[in-house]
C-alpha atoms as one frame of an Amber mdcrd trajectory, in Angstrom:
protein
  17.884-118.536-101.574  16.431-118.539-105.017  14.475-115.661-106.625  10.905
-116.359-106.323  11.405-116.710-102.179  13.016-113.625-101.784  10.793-111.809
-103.656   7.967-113.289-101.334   9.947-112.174 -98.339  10.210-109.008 -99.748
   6.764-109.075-100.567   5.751-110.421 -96.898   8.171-107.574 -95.448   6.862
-104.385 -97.405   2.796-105.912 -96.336   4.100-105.308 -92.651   5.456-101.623
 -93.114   3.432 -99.057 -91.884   3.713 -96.780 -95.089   1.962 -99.669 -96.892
  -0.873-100.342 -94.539  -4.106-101.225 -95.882  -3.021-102.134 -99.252  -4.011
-104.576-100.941  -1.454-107.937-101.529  -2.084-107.440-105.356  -1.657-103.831
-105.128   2.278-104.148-103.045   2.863-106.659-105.422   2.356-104.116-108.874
   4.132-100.996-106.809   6.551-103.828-106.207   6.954-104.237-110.247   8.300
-100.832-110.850  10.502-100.701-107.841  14.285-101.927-107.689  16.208-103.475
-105.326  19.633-101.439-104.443  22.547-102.723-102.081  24.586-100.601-100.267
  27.985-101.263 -98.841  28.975 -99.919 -95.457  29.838 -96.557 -95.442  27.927
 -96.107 -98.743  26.296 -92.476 -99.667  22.765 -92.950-100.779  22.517 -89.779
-101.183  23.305 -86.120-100.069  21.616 -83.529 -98.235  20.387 -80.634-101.089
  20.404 -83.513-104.031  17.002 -84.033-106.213  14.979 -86.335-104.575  12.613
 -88.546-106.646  12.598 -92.072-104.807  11.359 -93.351-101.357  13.538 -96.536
 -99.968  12.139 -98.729 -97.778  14.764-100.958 -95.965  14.903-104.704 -96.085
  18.262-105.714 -94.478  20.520-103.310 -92.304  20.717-100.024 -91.171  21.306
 -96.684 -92.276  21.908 -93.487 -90.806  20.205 -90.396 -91.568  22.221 -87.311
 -90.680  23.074 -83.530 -91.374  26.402 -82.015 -91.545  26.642 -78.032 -89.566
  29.281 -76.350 -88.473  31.827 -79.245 -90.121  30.092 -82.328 -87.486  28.213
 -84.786 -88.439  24.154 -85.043 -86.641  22.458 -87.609 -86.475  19.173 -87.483
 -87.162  17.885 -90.793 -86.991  19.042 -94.334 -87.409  16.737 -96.803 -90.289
  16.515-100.153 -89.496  14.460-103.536 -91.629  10.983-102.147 -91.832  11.618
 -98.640 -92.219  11.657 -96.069 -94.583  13.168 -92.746 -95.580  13.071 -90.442
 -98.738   9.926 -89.743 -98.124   9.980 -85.989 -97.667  11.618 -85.029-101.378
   9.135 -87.760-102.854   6.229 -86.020-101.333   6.653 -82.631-101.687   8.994
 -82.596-104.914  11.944 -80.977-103.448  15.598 -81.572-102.462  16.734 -83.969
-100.149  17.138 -82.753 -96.460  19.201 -85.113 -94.762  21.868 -87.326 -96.143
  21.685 -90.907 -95.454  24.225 -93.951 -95.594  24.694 -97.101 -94.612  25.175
 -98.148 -91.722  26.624-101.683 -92.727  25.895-104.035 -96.024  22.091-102.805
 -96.453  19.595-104.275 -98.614  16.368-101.734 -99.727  13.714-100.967-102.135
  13.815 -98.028-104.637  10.142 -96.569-105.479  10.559 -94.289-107.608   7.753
 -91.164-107.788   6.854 -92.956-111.240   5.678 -95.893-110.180   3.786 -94.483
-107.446   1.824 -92.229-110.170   0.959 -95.609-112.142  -0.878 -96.702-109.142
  -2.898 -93.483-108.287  -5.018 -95.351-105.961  -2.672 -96.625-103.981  -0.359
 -93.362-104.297  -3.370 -91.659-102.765  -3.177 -94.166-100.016   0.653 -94.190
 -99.451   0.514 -90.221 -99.750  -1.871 -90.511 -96.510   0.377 -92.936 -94.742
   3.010 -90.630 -95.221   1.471 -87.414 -94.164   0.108 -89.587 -91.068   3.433
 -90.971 -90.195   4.919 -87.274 -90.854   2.341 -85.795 -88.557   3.451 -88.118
 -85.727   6.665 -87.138 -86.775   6.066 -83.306 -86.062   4.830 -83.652 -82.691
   7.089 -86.205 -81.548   9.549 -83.041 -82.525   7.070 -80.648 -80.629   7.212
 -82.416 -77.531  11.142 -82.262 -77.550  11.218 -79.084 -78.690   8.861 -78.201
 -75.575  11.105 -80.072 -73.529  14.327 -78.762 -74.017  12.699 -75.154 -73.768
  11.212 -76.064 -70.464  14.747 -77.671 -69.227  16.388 -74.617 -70.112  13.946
 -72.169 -68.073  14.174 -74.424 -64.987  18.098 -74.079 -65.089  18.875 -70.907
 -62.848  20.360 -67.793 -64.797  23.632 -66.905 -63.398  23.718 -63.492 -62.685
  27.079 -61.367 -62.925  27.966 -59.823 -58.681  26.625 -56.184 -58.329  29.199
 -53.651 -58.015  28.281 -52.617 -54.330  28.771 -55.738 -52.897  32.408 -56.577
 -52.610  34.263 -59.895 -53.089  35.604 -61.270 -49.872  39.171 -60.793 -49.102
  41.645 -63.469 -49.297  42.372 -65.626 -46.355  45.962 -65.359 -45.865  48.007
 -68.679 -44.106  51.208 -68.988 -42.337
């Protein structure tokens, strides 16, 4: 496929992701100037959980996972598929990277770096509000299962240990 029709897919792709909503074609298509396009093999380490976190990737072919390691295991947090993004949380507030994330096969995504968000401020004011929107939905989405595993825990009976004045009965003996 040459050049110039993969950059309009690209184009055409980031237009349909959430984070970009209400943008402006011209404006995707500057953003789109100072990002890069990075591959990932299967298996590949975009990057680790407690790194520095200055870009946002937004993923045009595969999947990666996003997951935690505690206690030695592996969690999985989430799995990123075409259309999605993730990075978003170091880019926006500036700090280090919560989760780590890999692919999940050969992946193809887009690099923004914070930089050439902050050439664009009116559109970084725009994708700043997508992102605390999408975060938002985020949080209460983690509420609600919060709130539900609390209440599936309460409704589970308590076992209680045998009081001392009642006895245990006495064993049947056969034959």
């Amino acid at each position: 496929m040459p050049n110039a029709e993969l950059d309009e897919l690209i184009v055409r792709l980031i237009a349909g992701v959430d984070l970009f909503r209400q943008l402006e074609r011209s404006v995707i298509v500057n953003l789109l100037r100072g990002a890069s396009k990075a591959a990932f093999k299967a298996g590949e380490v975009v990057f680790e959980e407690g790194a520095e976190g200055h870009s946002l990737y937004v993923v045009v072919r595969g999947a990666f996972e996003v997951y935690r390691l505690q206690g030695g295991k592996r969690l999985r947090l989430a799995e990123i598929k075409a259309g999605q993004h993730f990075g978003e949380i170091a880019l926006l507030g500036g700090r280090r990277r919560t989760a780590s994330v890999s692919a999940m096969e050969n992946s193809l995504a887009i690099r923004f770096s914070r930089q050439s968000f902050e050439y664009f401020p009116e559109a970084a004011a725009l994708l700043y509000r997508n992102m605390a929107s999408m975060l938002a939905d985020r949080l209460l989405s983690a509420d609600e299962e919060i709130l539900f595993h609390r209440a599936a825990r309460a409704a589970v009976p308590q076992r209680s240990e045998p009081s001392a004045s009642v006895s245990a009965p006495a064993p049947r003996r056969i034959g």
